[in-house]
Legacy VTK file of the C-alpha trace (Angstrom):
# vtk DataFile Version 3.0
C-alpha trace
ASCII
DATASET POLYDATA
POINTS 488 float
-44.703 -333.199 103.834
-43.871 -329.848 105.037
-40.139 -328.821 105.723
-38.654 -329.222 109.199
-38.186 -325.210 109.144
-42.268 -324.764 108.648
-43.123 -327.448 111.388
-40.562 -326.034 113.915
-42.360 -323.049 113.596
-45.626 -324.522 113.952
-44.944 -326.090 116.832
-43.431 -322.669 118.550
-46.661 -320.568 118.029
-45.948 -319.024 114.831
-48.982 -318.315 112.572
-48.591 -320.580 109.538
-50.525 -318.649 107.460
-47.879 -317.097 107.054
-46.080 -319.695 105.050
-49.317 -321.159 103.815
-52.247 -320.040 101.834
-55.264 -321.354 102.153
-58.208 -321.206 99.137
-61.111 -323.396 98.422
-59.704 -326.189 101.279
-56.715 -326.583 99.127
-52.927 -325.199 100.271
-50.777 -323.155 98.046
-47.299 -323.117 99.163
-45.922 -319.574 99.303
-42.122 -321.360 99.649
-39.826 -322.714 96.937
-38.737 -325.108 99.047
-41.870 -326.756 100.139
-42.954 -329.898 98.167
-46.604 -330.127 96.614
-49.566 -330.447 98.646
-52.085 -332.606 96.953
-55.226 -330.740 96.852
-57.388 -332.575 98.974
-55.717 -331.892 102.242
-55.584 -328.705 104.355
-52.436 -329.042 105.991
-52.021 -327.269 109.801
-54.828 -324.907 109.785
-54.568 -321.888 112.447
-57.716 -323.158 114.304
-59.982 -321.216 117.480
-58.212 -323.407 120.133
-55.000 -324.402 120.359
-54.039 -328.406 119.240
-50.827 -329.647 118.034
-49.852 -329.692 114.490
-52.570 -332.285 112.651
-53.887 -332.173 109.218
-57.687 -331.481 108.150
-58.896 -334.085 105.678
-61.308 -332.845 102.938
-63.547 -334.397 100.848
-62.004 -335.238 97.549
-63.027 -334.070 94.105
-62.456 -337.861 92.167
-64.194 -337.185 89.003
-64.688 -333.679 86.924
-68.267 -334.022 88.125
-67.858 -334.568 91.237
-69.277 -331.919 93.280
-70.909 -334.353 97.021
-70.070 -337.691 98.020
-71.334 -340.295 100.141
-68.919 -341.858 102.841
-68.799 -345.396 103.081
-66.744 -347.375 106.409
-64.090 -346.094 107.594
-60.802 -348.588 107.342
-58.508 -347.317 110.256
-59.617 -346.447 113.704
-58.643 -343.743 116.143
-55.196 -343.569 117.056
-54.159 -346.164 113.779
-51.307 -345.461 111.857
-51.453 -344.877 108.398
-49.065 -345.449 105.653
-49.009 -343.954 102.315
-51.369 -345.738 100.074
-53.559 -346.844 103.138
-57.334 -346.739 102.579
-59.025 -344.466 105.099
-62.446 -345.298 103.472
-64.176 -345.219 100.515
-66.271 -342.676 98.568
-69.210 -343.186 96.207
-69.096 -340.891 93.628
-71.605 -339.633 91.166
-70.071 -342.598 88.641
-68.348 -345.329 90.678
-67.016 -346.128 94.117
-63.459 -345.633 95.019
-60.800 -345.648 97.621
-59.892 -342.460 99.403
-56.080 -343.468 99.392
-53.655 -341.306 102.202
-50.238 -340.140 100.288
-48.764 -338.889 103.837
-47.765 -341.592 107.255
-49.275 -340.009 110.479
-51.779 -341.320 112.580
-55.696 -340.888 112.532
-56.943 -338.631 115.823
-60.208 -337.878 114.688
-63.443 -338.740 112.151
-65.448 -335.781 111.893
-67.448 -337.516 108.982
-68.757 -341.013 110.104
-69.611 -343.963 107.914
-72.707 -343.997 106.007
-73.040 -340.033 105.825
-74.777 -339.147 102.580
-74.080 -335.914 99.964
-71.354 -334.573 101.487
-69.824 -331.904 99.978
-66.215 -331.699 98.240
-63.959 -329.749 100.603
-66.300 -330.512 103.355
-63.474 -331.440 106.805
-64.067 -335.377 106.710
-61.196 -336.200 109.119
-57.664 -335.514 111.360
-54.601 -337.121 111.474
-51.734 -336.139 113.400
-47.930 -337.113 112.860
-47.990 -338.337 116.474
-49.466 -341.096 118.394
-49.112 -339.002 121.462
-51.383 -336.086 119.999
-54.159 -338.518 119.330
-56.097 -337.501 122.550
-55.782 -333.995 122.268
-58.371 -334.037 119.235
-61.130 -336.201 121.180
-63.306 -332.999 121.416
-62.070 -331.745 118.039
-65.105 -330.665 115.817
-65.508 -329.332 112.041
-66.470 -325.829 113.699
-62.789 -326.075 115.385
-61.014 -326.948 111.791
-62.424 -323.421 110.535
-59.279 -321.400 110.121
-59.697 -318.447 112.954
-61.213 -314.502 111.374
-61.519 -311.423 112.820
-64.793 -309.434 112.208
-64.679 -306.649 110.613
-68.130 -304.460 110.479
-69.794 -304.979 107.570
-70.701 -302.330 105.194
-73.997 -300.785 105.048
-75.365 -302.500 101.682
-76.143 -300.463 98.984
-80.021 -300.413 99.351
-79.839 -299.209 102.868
-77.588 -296.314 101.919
-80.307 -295.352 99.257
-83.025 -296.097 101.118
-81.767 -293.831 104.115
-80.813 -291.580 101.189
-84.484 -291.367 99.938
-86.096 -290.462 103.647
-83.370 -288.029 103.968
-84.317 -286.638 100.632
-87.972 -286.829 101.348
-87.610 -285.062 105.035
-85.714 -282.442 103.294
-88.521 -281.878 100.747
-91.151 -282.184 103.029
-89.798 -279.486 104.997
-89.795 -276.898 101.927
-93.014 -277.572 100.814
-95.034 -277.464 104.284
-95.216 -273.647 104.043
-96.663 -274.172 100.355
-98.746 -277.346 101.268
-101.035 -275.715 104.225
-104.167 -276.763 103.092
-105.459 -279.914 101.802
-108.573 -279.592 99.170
-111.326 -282.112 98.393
-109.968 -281.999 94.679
-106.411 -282.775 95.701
-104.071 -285.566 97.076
-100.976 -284.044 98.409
-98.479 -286.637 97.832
-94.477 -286.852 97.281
-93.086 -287.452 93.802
-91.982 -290.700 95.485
-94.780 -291.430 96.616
-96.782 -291.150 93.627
-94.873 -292.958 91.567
-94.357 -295.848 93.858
-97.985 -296.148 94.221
-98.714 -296.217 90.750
-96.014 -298.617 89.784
-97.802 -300.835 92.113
-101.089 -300.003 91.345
-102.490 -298.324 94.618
-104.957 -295.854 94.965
-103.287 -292.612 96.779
-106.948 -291.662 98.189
-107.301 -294.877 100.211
-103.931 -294.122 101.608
-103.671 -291.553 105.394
-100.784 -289.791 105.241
-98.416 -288.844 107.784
-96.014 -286.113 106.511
-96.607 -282.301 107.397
-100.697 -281.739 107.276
-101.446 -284.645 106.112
-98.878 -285.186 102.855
-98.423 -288.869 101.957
-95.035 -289.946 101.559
-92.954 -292.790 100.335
-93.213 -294.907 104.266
-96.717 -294.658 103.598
-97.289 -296.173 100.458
-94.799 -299.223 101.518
-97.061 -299.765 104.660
-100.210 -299.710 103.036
-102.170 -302.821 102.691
-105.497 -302.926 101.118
-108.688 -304.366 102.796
-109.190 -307.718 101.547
-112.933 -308.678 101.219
-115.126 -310.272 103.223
-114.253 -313.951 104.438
-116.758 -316.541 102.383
-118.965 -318.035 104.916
-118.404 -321.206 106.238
-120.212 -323.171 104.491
-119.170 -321.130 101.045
-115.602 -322.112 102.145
-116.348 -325.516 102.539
-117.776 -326.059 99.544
-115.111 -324.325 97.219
-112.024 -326.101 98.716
-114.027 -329.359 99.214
-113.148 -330.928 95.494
-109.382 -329.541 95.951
-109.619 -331.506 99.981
-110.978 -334.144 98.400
-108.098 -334.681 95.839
-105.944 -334.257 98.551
-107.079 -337.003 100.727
-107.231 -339.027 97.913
-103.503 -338.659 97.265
-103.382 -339.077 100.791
-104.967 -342.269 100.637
-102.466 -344.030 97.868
-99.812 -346.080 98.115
-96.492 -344.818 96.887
-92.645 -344.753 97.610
-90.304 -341.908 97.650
-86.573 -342.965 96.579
-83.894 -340.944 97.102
-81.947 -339.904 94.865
-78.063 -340.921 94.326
-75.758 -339.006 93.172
-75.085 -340.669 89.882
-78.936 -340.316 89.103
-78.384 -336.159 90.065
-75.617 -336.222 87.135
-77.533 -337.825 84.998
-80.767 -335.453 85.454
-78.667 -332.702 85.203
-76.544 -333.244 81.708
-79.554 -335.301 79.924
-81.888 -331.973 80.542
-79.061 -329.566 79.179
-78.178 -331.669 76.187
-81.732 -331.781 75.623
-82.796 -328.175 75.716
-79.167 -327.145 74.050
-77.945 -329.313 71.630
-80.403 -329.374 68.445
-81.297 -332.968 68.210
-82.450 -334.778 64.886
-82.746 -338.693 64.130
-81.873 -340.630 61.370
-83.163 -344.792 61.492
-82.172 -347.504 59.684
-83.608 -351.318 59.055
-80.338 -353.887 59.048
-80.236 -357.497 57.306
-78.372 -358.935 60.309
-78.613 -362.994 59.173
-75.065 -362.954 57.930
-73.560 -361.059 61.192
-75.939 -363.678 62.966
-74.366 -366.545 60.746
-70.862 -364.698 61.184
-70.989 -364.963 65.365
-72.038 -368.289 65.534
-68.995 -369.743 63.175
-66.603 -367.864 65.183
-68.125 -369.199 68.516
-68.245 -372.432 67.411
-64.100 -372.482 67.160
-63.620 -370.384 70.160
-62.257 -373.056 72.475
-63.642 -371.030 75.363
-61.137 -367.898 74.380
-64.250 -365.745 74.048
-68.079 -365.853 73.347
-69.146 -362.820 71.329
-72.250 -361.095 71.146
-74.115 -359.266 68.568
-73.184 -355.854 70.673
-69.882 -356.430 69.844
-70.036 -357.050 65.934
-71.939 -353.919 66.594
-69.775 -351.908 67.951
-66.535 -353.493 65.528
-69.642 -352.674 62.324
-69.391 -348.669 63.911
-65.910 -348.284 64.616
-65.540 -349.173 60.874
-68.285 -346.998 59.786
-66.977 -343.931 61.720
-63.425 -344.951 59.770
-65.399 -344.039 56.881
-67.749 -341.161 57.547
-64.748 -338.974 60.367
-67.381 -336.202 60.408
-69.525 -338.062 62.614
-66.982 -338.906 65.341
-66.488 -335.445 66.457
-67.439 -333.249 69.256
-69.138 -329.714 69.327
-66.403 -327.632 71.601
-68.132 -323.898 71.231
-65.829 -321.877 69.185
-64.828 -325.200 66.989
-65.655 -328.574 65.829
-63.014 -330.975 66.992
-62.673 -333.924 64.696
-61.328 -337.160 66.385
-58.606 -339.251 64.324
-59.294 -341.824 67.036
-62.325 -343.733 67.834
-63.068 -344.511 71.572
-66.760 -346.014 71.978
-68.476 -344.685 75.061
-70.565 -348.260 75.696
-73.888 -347.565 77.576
-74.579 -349.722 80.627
-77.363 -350.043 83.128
-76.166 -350.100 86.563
-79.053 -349.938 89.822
-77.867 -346.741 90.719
-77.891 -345.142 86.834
-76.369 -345.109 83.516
-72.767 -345.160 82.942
-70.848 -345.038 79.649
-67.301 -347.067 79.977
-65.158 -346.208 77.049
-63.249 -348.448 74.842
-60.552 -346.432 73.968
-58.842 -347.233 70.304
-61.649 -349.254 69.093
-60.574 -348.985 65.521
-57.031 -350.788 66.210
-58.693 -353.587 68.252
-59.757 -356.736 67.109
-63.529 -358.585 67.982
-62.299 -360.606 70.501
-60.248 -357.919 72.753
-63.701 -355.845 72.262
-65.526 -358.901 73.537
-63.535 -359.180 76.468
-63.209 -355.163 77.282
-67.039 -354.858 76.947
-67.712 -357.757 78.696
-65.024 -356.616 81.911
-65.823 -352.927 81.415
-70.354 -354.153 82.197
-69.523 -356.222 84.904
-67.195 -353.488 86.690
-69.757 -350.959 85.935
-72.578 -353.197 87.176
-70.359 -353.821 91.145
-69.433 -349.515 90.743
-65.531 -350.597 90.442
-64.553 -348.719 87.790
-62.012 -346.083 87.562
-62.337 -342.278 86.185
-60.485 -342.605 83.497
-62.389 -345.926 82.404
-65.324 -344.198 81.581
-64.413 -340.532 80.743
-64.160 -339.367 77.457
-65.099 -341.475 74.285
-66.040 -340.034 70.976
-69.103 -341.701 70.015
-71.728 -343.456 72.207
-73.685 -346.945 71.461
-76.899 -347.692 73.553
-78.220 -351.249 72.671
-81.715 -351.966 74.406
-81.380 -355.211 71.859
-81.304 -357.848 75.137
-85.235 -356.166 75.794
-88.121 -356.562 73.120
-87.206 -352.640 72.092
-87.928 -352.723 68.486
-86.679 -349.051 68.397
-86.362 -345.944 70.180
-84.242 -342.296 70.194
-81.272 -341.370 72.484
-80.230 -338.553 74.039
-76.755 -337.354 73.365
-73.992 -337.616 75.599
-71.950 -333.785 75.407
-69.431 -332.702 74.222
-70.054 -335.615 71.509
-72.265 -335.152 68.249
-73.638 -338.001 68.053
-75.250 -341.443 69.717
-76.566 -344.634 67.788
-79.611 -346.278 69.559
-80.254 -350.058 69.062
-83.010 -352.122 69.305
-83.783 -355.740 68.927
-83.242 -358.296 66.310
-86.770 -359.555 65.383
-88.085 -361.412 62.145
-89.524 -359.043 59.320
-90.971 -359.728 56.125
-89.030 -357.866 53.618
-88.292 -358.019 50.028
-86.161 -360.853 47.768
-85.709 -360.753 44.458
-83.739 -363.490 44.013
-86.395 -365.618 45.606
-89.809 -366.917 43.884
-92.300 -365.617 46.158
-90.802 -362.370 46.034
-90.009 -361.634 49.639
-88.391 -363.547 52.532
-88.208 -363.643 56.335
-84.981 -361.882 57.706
-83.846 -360.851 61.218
-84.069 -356.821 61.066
-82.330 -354.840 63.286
-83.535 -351.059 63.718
-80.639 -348.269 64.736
-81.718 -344.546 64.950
-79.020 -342.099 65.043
-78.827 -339.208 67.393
-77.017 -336.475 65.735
-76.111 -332.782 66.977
-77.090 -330.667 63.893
-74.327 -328.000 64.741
-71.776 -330.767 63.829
-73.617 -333.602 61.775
-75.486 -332.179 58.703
-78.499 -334.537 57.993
-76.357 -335.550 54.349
-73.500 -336.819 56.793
-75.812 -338.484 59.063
-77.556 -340.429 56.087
-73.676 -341.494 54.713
-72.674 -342.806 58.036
-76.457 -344.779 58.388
-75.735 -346.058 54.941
-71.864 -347.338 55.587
-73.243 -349.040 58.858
-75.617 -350.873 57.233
-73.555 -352.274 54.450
-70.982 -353.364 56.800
-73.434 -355.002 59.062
-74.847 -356.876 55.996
-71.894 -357.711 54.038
-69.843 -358.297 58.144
-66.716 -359.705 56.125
-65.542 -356.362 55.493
-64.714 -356.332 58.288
-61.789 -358.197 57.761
-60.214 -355.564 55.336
LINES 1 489
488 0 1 2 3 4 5 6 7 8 9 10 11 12 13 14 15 16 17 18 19 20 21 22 23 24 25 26 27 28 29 30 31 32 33 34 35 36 37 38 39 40 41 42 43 44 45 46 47 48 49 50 51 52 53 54 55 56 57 58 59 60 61 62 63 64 65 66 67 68 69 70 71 72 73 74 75 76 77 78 79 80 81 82 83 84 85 86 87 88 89 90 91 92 93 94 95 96 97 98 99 100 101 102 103 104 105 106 107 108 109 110 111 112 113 114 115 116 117 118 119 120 121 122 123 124 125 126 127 128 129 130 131 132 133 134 135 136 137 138 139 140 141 142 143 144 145 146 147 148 149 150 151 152 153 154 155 156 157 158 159 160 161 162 163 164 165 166 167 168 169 170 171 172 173 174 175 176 177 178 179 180 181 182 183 184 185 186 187 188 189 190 191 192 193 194 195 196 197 198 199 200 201 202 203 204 205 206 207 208 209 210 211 212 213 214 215 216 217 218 219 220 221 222 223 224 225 226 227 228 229 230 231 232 233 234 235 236 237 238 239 240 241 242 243 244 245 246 247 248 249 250 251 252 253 254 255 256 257 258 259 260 261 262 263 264 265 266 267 268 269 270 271 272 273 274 275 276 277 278 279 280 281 282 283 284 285 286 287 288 289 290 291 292 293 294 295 296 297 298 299 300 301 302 303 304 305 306 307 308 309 310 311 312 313 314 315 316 317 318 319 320 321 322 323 324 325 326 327 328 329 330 331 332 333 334 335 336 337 338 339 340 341 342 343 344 345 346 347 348 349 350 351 352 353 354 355 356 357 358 359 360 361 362 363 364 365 366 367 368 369 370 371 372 373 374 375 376 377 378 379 380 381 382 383 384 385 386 387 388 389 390 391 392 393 394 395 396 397 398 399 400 401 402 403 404 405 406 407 408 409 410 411 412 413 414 415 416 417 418 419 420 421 422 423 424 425 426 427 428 429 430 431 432 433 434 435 436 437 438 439 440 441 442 443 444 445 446 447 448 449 450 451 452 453 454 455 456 457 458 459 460 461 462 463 464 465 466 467 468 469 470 471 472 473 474 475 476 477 478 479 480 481 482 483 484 485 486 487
């Protein structure tokens, strides 16, 4: 709230940007004595007409990524009143969808963003409230172009190629002048042209003696060579013309004639286009696979859902992801991040846990992973999908992490390559469990059928040497095989 000094003064006339500065839709108090303003209000602008003391609503930034939003419906109608920690509607972000929460009590005069509206930017006015019920219907005709803080125009100043250009024909005149009295006569032999001139045509390839000039008898100058426009050839015929664009109409009709849907695009799916295509072209990928014996893990899951009593149910994802926290316990290089000038190492582990959501991929994080046992990471993952899934989760639920699992094991994926997730180094892919044929020696035939599970590593070659990347496959897999380690 603003001190009863600064709205006394609003209400007399007095500018307030003189007590207030505002930058980016955010308010920087220029008073010791006024309390914070959070950043996404604009509190009292100096607006084009006069209204009584409201405050603009922007568009909140709710995630680092943030940069649009799309509006959802509106809680509170004109003229409500609004308490702190009201909802005044909710936001989808690029990640999730969330409550745009009011910290200040007023009342709501105006919604210059209505329900439904799509990409709109942060900082963008979305609406007014006012600290009185009685100033409600002054802002019935209240528009965004009216919450634009009030300028005076100054004349602009002549930009830089203007001044040269004007510099160039003053040059030119001046030079044109001096040389008429040398320049009388014009010979079959010679093109009189400006320095200028000359070199602009060659730079762009004209021909001076297809240009008419129209400096002093005849000179060509630099106005001439920008106006000049060669002939272009003859037009085909019609017929000619027909048949050279007829394959290029006929592809055209025939994408004309298909069926297809365009989808637009939300913002989540805009993230991830954008920060999948830079970790792609920056960060120097390489992959490292492995083949895991998983029939004791297998073996190990059903015993301990067998005496669960309905406490949990685990899943092979979660062995998994208790199998890597352990492996990146013994291998720290690999849980570490690529931050520019450095390499930060994490002493913690916090598993970024891929899930497919209908609007994109999200990553929540299970933060601590390496202090928590299988069934709190049973229960986390199985909260943290299901939030994901309805867009309920919160920022800091699925910000951060220092290692990322993707597990396409539910689909008949045998194996594949991820991309990684920046700042981190690294990402492990997983694919199905599916019977192979693979060697035995302690059985007569030689071989035996075992459930194989294939997981390809992702690694950032600035961070994880290939050495490192082969230790950590090779500690994963012996946990995995041998899963009662990870009791120790």
């Amino acid at each position: 709230m603003l001190s009863g000094s600064l709205v006394r003064n609003v209400r007399h006339g007095i500018a307030v940007t003189k007590s207030l500065q505002v930058s980016g839709g955010t308010i920087t108090a220029k008073r010791a004595n006024l309390y914070p303003l959070i950043s996404r209000m604009a509190r009292f602008y100096a607006t084009k007409k006069e209204y009584p003391p409201h405050t603009i609503l922007n568009m909140p930034a709710l995630s680092p990524t943030m940069t649009a939003g799309n509006i959802g419906e509106f809680q509170k109608s004109i003229g409500d009143k609004i308490e702190p920690g009201d909802v005044l509607c909710e936001i989808e972000t690029d990640k999730a969808q969330m409550d745009f929460e009011q910290q200040d009590e007023g009342y709501l005069a105006k919604i210059l963003i209505e329900s439904g509206a799509k990409d709109v930017a942060v900082g963008k006015p979305v609406a007014v409230t006012v600290e009185n019920a009685e100033d409600v219907e002054a802002f019935k005709d209240f528009s965004i172009e009216d919450s634009a803080p009030e300028t005076t125009e100054t004349p602009k100043e002549q930009p830089k190629e203007a001044k040269e250009e004007k510099a160039d024909v003053t040059a030119e005149a001046e030079t044109a002048k001096t040389e008429t009295k040398e320049a009388t006569a014009v010979h079959d032999d010679r093109i009189f042209a400006s320095p200028i001139a000359k070199k602009m045509a060659e730079e762009r390839g004209v021909n001076l003696s297809q240009i008419r000039g129209s400096g002093p008898n005849g000179r060509i100058i630099k106005v001439d060579v920008e106006n000049f426009k060669p002939e272009r050839p003859a037009a085909p015929s019609n017929k000619a013309a027909a048949a050279a664009t007829s394959p290029a109409a006929s592809a055209k009709d025939a994408a004309a004639a298909g069926t297809y849907e365009d989808l637009p695009l939300s913002n989540m799916r805009k993230i991830i286009a954008s920060r999948l295509t830079e970790s792609k072209q920056i960060n120097p990928h390489y992959y490292v696979s492995v083949a895991i014996d998983v029939e004791k893990i297998v073996r190990l899951r059903t015993a301990l859902n067998s005496i669960a009593d309905g406490r949990y149910k685990l899943s092979v994802n979660d062995l998994v992801i208790k199998a890597v926290t352990a492996a990146l316990r013994e291998v720290p290089e690999v849980n570490s991040a690529w931050m520019g000038d450095f390499i930060r190492q994490h002493k913690n582990v916090d598993i970024s846990m891929a899930v497919a959501t209908p609007s994109g991929l999200i990553t929540p994080v299970i933060r601590n992973a390496h202090s928590l046992g299988l069934r709190e990471i049973s229960n986390m993952a199985k909260d943290y999908g299901h939030r994901a899934r309805a867009n309920k989760l919160k920022p800091e639920e699925y910000q951060g992490g220092t290692f990322t699992i993707s597990n396409l094991g539910m689909y008949p994926v045998d194996q594949f390559t991820a991309i990684i997730n920046p700042p981190q180094a690294c990402i492990l892919a997983v694919g199905t469990v599916s019977e192979n044929v693979i060697p035995d020696k302690t059985s007569e035939k030689g071989f035996k059928v075992a459930p194989i599970m294939k997981c390809t590593l992702s690694a950032d070659h600035r961070v994880v040497d290939g050495a490192m990347a082969a230790r950590f496959t090779t500690a994963l897999k012996k946990i995995m095989e041998n899963p009662l380690e990870l009791l120790l």
